[in-house]
C-alpha positions in Angstrom: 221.2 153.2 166.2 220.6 156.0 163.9 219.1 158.1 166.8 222.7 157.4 168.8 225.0 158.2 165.5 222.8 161.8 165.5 222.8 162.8 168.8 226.6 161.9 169.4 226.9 164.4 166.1 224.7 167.3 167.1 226.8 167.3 170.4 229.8 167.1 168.7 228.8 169.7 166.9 229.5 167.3 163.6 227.9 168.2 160.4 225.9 166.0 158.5 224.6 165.9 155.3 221.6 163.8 155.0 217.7 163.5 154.6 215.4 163.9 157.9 212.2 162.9 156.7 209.6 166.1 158.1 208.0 163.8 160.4 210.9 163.1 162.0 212.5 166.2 161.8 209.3 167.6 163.3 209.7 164.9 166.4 213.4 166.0 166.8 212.7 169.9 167.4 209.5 169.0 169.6 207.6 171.3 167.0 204.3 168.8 167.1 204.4 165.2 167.7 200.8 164.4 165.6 201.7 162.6 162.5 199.1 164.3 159.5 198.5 163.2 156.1 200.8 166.2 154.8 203.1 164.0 156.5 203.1 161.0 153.9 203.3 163.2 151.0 207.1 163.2 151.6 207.4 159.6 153.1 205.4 158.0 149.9 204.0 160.4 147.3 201.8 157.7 145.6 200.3 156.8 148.9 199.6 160.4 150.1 197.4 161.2 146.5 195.6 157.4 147.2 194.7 158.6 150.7 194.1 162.0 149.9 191.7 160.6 146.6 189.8 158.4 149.8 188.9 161.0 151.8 187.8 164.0 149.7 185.8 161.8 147.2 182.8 159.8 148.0 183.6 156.0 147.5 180.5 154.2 148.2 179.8 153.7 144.7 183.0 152.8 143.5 182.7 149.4 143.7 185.4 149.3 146.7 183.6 146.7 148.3 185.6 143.8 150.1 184.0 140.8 150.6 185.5 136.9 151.5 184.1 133.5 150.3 184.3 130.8 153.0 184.8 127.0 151.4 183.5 124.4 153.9 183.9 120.8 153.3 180.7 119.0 152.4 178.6 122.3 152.0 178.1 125.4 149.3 180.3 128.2 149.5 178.9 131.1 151.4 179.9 135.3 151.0 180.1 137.3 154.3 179.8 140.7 153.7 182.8 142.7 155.7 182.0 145.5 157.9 
């Protein structure tokens, strides 16, 4: 619905004042349609610096690991390593 309310204003040649988000703003003026992690920094700043923090640090020996424990009745419990 948004989409609609902004197109019928750009052709009525309607000013707006509001927030485009640089994705889509990006989307709109067909300047590149790939989304990029620069991308999140103004959607969610605190998510941006935890992905940014994942990719340029090593994490193997963080202690990151995710693993599940499986309770079957009438047996002991049993840990499967995820992949």
């Amino acid at each position: 619905m948004f989409g609609v309310i902004l197109g019928k204003a750009i052709f009525e040649k309607i000013p707006i004042n509001s927030y485009l988000d640089r994705t889509l703003l990006r989307q709109l003026l067909c300047v590149d349609n790939t989304v990029t992690l620069a991308d999140m920094f103004g959607y969610d700043k605190e998510l941006f610096q935890s992905w940014n923090f994942l990719l340029n640090n090593q994490i193997n020996d963080m202690g990151l690991e995710t693993y599940f424990v499986v309770a079957k009745e009438n047996s002991d419990n049993s840990t499967i390593d995820s992949v």
